[in-house]
C-alpha positions in Angstrom: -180.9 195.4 -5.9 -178.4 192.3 -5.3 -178.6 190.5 -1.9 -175.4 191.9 -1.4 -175.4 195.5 -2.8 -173.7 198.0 -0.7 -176.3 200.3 -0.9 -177.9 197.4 1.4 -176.2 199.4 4.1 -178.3 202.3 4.8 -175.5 204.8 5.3 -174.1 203.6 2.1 -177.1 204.4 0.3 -178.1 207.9 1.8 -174.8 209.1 -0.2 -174.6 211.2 -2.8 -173.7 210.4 -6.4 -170.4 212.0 -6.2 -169.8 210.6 -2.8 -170.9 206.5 -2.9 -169.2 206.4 -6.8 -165.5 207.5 -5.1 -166.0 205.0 -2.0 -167.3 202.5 -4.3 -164.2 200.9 -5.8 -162.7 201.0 -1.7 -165.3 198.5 -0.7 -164.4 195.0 0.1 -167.4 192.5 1.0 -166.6 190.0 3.6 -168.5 187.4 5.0 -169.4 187.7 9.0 -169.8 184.6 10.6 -171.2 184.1 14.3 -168.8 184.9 17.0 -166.3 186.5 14.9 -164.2 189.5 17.0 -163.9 192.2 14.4 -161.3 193.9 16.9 -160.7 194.0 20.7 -160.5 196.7 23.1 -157.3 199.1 22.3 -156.8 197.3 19.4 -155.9 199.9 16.4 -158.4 199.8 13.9 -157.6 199.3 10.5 -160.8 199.5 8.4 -164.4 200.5 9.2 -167.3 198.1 8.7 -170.5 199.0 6.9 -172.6 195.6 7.7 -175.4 194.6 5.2 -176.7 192.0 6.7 -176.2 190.6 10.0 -175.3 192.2 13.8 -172.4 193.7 14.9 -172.6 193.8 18.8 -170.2 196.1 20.8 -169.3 194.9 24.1 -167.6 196.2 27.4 -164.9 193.0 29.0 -164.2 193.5 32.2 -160.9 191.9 33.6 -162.3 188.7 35.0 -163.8 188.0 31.1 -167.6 189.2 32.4 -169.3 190.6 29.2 -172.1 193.2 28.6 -173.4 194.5 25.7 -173.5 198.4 25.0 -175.1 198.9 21.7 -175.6 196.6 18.4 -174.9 197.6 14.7 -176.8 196.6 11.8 -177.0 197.8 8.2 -178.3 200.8 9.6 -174.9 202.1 10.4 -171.1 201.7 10.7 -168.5 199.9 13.0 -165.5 201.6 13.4 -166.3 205.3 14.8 -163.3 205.7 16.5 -161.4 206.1 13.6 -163.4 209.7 12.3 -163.1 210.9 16.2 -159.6 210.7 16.0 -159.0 207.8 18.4 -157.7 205.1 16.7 -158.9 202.8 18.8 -161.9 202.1 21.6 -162.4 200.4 25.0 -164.9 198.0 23.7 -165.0 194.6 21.6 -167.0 194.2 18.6 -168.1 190.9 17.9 -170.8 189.1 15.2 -173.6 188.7 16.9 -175.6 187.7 14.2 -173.9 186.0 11.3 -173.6 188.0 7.9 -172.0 189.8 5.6 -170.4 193.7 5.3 -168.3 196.4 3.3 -164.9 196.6 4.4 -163.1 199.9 4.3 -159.6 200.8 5.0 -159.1 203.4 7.6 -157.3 205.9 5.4 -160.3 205.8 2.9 -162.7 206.7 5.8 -160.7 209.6 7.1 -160.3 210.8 3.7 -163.3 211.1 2.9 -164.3 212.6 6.4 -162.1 214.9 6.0 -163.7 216.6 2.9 -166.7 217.7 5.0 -169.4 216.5 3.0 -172.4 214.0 2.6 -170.3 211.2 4.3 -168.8 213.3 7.1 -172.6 214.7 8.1 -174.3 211.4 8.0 -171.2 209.6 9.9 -171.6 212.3 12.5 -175.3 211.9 13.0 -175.2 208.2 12.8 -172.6 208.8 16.0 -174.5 210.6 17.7 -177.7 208.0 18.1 -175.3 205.2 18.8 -174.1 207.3 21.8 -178.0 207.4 22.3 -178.0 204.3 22.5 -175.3 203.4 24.9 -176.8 205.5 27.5 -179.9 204.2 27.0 -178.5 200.6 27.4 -176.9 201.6 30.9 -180.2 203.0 31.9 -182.5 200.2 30.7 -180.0 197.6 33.2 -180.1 199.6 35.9 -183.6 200.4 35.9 -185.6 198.1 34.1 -186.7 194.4 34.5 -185.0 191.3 32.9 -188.1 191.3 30.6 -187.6 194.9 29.5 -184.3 194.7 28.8 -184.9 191.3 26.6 -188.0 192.6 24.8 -185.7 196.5 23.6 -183.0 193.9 22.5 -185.2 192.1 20.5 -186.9 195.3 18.5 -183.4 196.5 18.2 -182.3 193.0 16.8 -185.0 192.6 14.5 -185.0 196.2 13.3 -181.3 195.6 11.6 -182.3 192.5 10.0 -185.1 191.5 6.6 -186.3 189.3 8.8 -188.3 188.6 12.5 -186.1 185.5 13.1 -183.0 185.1 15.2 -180.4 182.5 15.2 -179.2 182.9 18.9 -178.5 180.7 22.1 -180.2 181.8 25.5 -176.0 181.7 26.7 -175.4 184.4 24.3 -178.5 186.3 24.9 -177.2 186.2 28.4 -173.6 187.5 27.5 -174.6 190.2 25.8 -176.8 191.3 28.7 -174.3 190.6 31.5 -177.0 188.6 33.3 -177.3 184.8 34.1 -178.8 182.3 31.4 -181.2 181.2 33.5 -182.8 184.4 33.9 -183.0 184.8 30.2 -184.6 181.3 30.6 -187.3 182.7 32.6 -187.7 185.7 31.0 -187.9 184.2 27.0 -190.5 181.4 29.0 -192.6 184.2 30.2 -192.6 185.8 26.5 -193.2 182.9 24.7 -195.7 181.4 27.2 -197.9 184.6 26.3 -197.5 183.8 22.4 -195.1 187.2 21.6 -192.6 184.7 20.5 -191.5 181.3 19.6 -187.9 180.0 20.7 -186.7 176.5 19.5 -183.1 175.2 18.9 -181.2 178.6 19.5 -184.1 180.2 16.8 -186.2 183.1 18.4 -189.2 184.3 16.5 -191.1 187.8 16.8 -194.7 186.9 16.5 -196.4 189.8 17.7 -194.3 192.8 17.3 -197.1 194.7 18.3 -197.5 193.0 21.5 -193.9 193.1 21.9 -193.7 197.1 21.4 -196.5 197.8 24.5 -194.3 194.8 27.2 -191.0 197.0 26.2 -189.6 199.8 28.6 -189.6 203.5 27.1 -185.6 202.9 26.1 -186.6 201.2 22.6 -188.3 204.1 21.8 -186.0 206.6 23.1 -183.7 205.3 20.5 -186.0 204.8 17.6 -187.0 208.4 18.1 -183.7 209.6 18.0 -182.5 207.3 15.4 -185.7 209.1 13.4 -185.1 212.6 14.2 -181.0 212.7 12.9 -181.0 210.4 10.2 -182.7 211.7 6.6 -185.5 209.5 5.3 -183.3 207.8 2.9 -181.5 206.1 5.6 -184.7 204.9 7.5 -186.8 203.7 4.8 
């Protein structure tokens, strides 16, 4: 398999025969670099993303520009949801969090497609439903948890979308996507390096110990692992 074969994208490759071979020739690959908005809030939404490599992170703005990150998209998924619920557009911004490359799809494709109620309209629909998983569990982890929770579930969550355990992001971004101060990301990526579960140099963060990492977490990774695990089918996991 190429380094940029859609079936690099997980949903992409749980379709059917029938099912991936029709979407096939709608598929546009485009590269994703760092920072770029893919739309804004109540922006209509032309096409739906289906990432290969590289993080997609969707974020509430408030009015004052303040940002906080409600859930991340990798090549597990899709970007673009609103467009199969019928909304057209959504309240939040999704922006490259991590740089890389995906599938473009124009919106009438997707709903198209959707619309037959097959393969693609189940597995769009579970996907949904463990993103919304994850968007409470986001709220819940900042309200509850500590700075170092919170930074050791986005980390799993990071790494789990990408080949790798290595991350090419700054402590400021880290800090946007959080909606906390940098310096508290400071302390908190100090604390986890200082105890050898990572290494941070030049805006690179390293998972050493996932292991380690996995028992310092709060239960909100798991909660969306688990759930993640229990809707999707096997193909879209492995």
């Amino acid at each position: 398999m190429s380094k940029h074969d859609p079936r690099k994208n997980h949903l992409l490759a749980a379709l059917a025969g029938e099912s991936y071979q029709r979407l096939l020739p709608e598929l546009d690959l485009i590269a994703m670099p760092l920072s770029w908005v893919l739309y804004e809030s109540g922006m209509r939404q032309k096409y739906v993303y289906f990432p290969v490599s590289g993080i997609i992170s969707l974020l509430y703005v408030t009015t004052n520009g303040a940002s906080s990150e409600i859930a991340i998209t990798g090549n597990e998924g899709l970007v673009g949801i609103s467009l199969f619920m019928g909304g057209e557009s959504t309240t939040n911004r999704a922006l490259v969090q991590c740089a890389g490359h995906a599938y473009r799809m124009p919106a009438d494709v997707l709903k198209r497609e959707f619309a037959l109620g097959g393969g693609f309209q189940y597995l769009a629909l579970r996907y949904t439903q463990t993103l919304i998983t994850q968007m409470a569990q986001t709220s819940v982890c900042n309200r509850h948890h500590t700075l170092d929770q919170q930074l050791c579930r986005w980390l799993l969550l990071s790494i789990d979308r990408l080949e790798g355990a290595e991350l090419i992001m700054t402590q400021e971004l880290i800090a946007n996507m959080l909606g906390v101060r940098r310096e508290g990301v400071t302390e908190a990526a100090g604390r986890l390096q200082q105890a050898g579960l990572i290494s941070y140099s030049r805006g690179r963060i390293n998972v050493l110990k996932r292991a380690a990492l996995e028992k310092r977490v709060c239960e909100c990774y798991a909660v969306v692992r688990n759930e993640f695990e229990r809707l999707l089918p096997y193909e879209l996991r492995a």
